[in-house]
C-alpha positions in Angstrom: -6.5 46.4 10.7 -4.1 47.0 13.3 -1.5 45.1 15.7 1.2 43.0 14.8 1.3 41.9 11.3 1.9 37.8 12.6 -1.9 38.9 14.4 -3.3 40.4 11.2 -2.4 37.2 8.9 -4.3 35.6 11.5 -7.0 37.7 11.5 -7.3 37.7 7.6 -6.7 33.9 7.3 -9.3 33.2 9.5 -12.1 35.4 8.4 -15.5 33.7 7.2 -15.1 32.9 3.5 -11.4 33.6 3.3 -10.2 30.9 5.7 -11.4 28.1 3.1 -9.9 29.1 -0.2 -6.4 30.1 1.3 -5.9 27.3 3.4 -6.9 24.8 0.4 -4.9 27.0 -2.0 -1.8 26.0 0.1 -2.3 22.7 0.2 -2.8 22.7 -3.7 0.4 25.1 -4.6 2.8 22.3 -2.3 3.4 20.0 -4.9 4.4 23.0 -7.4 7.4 23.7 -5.3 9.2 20.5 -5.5 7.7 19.2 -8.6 11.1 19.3 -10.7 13.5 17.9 -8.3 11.1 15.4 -7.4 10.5 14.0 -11.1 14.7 13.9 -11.3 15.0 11.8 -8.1 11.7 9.1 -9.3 13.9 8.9 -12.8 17.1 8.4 -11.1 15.6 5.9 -8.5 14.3 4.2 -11.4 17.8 3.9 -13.1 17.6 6.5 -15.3 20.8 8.9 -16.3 21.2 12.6 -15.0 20.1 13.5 -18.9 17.1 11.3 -19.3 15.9 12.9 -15.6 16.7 16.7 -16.5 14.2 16.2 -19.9 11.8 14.7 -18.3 11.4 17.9 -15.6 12.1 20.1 -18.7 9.7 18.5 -20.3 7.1 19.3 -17.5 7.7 22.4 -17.2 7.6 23.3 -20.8 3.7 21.7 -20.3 3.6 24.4 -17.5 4.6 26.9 -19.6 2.2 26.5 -22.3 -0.8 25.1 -20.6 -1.1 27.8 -17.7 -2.1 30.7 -19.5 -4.5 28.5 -21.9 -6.2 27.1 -18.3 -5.9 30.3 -16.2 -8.0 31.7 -19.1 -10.5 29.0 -19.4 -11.1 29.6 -15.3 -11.5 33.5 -15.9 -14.2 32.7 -18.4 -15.9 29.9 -16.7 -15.3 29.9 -13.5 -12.7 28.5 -10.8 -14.5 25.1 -10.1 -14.6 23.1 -13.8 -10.8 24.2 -14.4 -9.9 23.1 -10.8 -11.8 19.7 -10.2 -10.6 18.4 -14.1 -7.1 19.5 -13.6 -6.8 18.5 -9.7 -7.8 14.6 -10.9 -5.8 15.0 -14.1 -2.5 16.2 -12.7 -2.1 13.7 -9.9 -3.0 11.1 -12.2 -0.3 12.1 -14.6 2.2 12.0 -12.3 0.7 8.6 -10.4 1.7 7.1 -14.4 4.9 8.5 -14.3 6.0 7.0 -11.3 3.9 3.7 -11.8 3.7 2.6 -15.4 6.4 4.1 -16.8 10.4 3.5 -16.9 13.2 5.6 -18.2 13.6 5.0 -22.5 9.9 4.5 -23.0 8.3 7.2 -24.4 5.7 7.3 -22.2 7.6 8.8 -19.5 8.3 11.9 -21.1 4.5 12.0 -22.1 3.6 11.9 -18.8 5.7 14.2 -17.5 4.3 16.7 -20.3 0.9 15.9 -19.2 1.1 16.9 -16.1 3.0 19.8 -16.3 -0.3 20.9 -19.0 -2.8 19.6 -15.9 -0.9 21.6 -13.1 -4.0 22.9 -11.2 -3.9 27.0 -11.5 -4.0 27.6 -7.8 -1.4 30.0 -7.5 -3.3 32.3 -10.2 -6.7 30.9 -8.5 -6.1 32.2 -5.1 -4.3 35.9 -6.1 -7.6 36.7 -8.4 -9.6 35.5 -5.7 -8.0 38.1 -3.2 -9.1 40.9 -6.0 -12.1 40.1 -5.7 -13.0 39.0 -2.0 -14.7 41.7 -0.4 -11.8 43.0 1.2 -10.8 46.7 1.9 -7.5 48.0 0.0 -5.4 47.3 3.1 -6.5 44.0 3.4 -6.0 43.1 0.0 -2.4 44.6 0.3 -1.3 42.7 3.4 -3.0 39.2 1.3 -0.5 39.4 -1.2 2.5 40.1 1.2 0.7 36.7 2.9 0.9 35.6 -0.9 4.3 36.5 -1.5 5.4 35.4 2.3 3.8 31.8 1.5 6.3 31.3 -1.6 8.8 31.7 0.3 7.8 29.4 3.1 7.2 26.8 0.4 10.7 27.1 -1.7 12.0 26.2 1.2 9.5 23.9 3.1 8.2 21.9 0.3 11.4 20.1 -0.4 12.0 19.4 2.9 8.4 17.4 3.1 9.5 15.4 0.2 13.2 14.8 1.9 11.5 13.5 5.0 8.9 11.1 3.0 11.3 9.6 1.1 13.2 9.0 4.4 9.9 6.4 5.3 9.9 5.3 1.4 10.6 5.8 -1.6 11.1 8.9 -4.2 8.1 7.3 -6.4 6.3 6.9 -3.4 7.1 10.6 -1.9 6.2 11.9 -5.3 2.5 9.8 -5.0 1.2 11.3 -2.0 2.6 15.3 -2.4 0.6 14.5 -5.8 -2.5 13.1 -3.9 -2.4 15.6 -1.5 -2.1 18.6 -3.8 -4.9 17.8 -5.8 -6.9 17.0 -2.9 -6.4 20.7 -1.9 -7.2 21.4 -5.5 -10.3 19.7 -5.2 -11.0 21.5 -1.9 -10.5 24.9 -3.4 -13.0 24.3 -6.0 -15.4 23.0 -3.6 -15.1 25.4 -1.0 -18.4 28.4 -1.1 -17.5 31.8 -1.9 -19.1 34.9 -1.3 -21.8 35.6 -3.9 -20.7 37.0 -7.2 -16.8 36.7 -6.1 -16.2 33.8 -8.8 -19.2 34.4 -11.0 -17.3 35.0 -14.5 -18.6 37.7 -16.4 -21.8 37.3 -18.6 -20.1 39.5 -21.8 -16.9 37.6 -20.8 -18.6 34.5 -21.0 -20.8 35.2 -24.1 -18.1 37.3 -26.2 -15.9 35.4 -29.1 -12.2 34.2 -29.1 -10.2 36.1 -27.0 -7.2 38.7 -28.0 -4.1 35.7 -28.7 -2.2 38.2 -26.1 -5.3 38.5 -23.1 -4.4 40.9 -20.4 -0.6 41.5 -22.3 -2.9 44.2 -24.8 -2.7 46.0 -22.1 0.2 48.5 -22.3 0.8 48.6 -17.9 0.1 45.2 -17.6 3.0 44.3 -20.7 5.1 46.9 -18.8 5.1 44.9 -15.2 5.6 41.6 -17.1 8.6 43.0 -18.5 9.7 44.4 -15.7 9.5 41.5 -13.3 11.4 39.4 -16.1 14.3 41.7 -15.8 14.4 41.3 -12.4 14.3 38.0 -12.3 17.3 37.3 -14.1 19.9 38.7 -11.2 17.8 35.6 -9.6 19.1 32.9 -11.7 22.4 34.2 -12.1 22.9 34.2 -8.2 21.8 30.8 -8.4 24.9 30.1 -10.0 27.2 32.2 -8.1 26.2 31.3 -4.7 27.3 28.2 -4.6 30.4 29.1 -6.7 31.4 31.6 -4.2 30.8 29.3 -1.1 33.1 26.8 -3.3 35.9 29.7 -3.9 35.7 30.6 0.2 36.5 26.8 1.2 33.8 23.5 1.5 31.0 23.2 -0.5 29.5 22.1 3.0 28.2 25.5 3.7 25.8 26.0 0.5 22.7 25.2 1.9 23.4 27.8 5.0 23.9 30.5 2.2 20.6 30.0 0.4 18.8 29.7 3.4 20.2 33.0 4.8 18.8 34.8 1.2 15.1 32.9 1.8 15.4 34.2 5.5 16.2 37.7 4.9 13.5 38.0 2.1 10.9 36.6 4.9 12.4 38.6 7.7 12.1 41.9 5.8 8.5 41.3 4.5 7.7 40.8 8.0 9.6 44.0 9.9 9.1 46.1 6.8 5.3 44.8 5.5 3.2 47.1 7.6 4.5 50.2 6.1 3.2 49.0 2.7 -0.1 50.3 2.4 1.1 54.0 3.2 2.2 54.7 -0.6 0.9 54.0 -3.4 1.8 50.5 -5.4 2.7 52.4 -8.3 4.9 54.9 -6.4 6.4 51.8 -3.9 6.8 49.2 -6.8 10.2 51.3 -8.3 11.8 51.9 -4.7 11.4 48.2 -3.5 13.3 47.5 -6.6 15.6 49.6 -6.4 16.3 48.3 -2.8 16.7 45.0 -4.6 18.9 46.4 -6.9 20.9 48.0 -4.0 20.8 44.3 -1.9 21.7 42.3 -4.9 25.3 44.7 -5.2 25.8 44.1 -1.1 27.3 40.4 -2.6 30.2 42.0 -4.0 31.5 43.0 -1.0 32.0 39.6 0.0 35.0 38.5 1.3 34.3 35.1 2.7 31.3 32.6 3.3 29.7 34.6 6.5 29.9 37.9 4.6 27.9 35.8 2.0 25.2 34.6 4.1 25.0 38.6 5.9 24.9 40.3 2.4 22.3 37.8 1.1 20.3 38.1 4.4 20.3 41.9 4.5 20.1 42.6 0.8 17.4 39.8 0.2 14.8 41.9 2.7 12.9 43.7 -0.5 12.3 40.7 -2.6 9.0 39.8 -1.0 8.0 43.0 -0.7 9.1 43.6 -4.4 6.6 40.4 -5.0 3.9 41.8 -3.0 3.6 44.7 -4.7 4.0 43.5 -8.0 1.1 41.4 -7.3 -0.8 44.0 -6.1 -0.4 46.3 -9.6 -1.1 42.8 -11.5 -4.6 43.6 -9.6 -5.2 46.8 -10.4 -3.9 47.0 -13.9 -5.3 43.8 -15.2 -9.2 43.6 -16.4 -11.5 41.8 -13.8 -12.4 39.5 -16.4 -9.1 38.4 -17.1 -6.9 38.7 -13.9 -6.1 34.8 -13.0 -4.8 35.0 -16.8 -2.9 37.5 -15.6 -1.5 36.7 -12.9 -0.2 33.8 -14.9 1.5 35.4 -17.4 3.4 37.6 -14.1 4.4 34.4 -12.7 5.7 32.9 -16.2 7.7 36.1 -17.0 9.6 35.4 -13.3 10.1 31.8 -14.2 11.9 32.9 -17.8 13.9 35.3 -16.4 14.9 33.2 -13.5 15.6 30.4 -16.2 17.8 32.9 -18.8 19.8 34.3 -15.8 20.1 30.4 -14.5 21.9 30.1 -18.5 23.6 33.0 -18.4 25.0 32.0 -15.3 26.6 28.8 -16.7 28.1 30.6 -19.6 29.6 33.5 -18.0 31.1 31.8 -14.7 34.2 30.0 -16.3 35.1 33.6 -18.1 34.4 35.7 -15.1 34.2 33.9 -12.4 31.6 34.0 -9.2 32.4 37.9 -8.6 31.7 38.3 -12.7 28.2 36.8 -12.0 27.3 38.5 -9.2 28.5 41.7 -10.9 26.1 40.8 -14.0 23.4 40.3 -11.4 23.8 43.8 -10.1 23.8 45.8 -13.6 20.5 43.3 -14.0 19.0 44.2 -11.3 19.9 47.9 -11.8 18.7 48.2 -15.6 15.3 46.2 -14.0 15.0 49.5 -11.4 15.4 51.6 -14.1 12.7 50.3 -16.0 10.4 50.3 -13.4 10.7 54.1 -12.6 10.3 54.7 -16.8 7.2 53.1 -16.3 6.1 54.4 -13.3 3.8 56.8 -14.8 2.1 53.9 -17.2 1.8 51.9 -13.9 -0.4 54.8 -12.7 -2.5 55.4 -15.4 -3.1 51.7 -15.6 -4.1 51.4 -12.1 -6.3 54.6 -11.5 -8.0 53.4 -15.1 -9.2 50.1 -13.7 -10.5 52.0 -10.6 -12.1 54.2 -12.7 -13.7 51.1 -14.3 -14.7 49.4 -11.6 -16.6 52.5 -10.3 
């Protein structure tokens, strides 16, 4: 594929029997992105306390937690549509009771919120085993996950700003209702929408063979690797969550946060986008360990922060490998993982991210009154660091892993 890489998204997004499932896989991930602060707004609209609202969206994400690799792995031994049309009527219906039949103090407000966490439609794993196994060639898979990693960027930051201008026409319950109707609408649409013969067909031993290994794709020793890997990384993540806004608040006016972040969501975009086309040129193995390392090296670029601009510059420049970090991480996930088990997979990748983003988000509390904003960012650097390290120790089990699934699928 050539030209700019704006014009290949195009061309890929708009190809016969790829222009379906992605398009309905974005409407379907929205609600995912705005899911917690949404459920914290409806129970404080409702008159519930600040702790009453954080354990109802702990709650569903706890449901998230243990009900995604259990579903993703009913959908790689079934099939995409079953999993997608129960869970895209299940999930919005949850979270219709939540906001409709329930008030803060009853128990069934925490129920619900459980419940649909454990119904959250797998279209995020749906769509990224889906691109392993659309005919595509290898550089057109490679440039659908830097689309893949790209979109979650687009919708960290886009999907609360759809729920911030529909609760300015109503209210937080109602906001809630229709991202819920509309995501499992797209749900619904991606279970519906025709696929290339054979693409989603589960495999007949798969299908026919007994309980599956307790630890799925994580028996795998290159696939266990990667998980661990992108936990580590994800913790300089959380911590930095902490430490931005710290920081801002130690340069003058809390008034300038949201600039910050949105300077570290722009720069991760921005560098996916000048840097992307070179990614098909090495190896995922061989790139995976450098883009982190250039993460590594970006996350460190905050400590030379003197003030709230050199904030926003150091997040912006150092933030340009974490999609591409994402990209390729996705891509190995691919290649490491069995056929028969990649949306599973691709779960447990995207669970490992949310853990370590959530320990570093901990950490980050505990160590900022000892050390201070520059302490956490300084954590978030030897993180990020020992998470580089890692990645080139296991550079040579990423290999192996990847060249024995193509060996496999020959």
């Amino acid at each position: 594929m050539t030209g700019t890489l704006p014009r290949r998204f195009l061309a890929l997004l708009t190809r016969r029997h790829v222009a379906g499932p992605a398009w309905w896989s974005v409407v379907a991930r929205m609600p995912v992105y705005l899911l917690s602060l949404a459920m914290v707004l409806v129970v404080r609209e409702q008159g519930g306390g600040y702790a009453r609202a954080g354990l109802t969206a702990a709650l569903c994400t706890t449901g998230m937690a243990l009900g995604g690799p259990l579903i993703a792995r009913r959908m790689d031994r079934a099939g995409r549509r079953a999993v997608l049309l129960v869970t895209g009527v299940c999930h919005p219906s949850a979270l219709c009771a939540l906001v409709w039949a329930t008030r803060p103090g009853g128990w069934a407000q925490p129920v619900m919120a459980f419940a649909a966490g454990l119904t959250l439609p797998p279209a995020n794993a749906c769509m990224r085993s889906l691109w392993a196994r659309l005919p595509l060639e290898d550089e057109e898979r490679e440039l659908a996950y830097l689309w893949e990693a790209l979109l979650t960027e687009v919708l960290v930051i886009g999907a609360p700003l759809v729920l911030a201008a529909l609760m300015l026409v109503g209210s937080a319950g109602l906001a809630l209702t229709t991202v819920a109707v509309i995501g499992g609408a797209g749900s619904l649409g991606l279970a519906l929408t025709p696929l290339p013969a054979g693409t989603d067909q589960p495999d007949p031993a798969a299908r026919e063979a007994g309980p599956r290994h307790p630890l799925g794709p994580l028996r795998s020793p290159a696939m266990l690797a990667l998980t661990g890997i992108m936990a580590v990384c994800a913790v300089p993540i959380g911590l930095m969550t902490l430490a931005i806004p710290a920081s801002v608040a130690a340069h003058g006016s809390t008034g300038g946060t949201g600039v910050v972040y949105a300077c570290w969501g722009v720069g991760s975009a921005v560098g996916a986008l000048w840097l992307g086309r070179a990614q098909s040129e090495v190896a995922a193995y061989r790139r995976f360990p450098r883009l982190v390392l250039a993460y590594a090296a970006g996350t460190g670029l905050t400590l030379l922060a003197t003030s709230q601009l050199t904030l926003g510059v150091a997040l912006a420049v150092g933030g340009a490998p974490i999609a591409l970090v994402s990209a390729s991480e996705m891509t190995l996930v691919s290649t490491v993982a069995d056929r028969d088990a990649l949306a599973e997979a691709f779960t447990w990748a995207s669970l490992a991210t949310v853990v370590g983003d959530a320990v570093g988000q901990q950490a980050g509390g505990l160590l900022m009154d000892p050390l201070g904003p520059r302490g956490v960012f300084t954590a978030a650097f030897a993180t990020a660091v020992a998470g580089a390290v890692l990645a080139f120790g296991c550079q040579g089990l990423l290999g192996r892993g990847s060249r024995r699934r193509a060996e496999c699928a020959a």
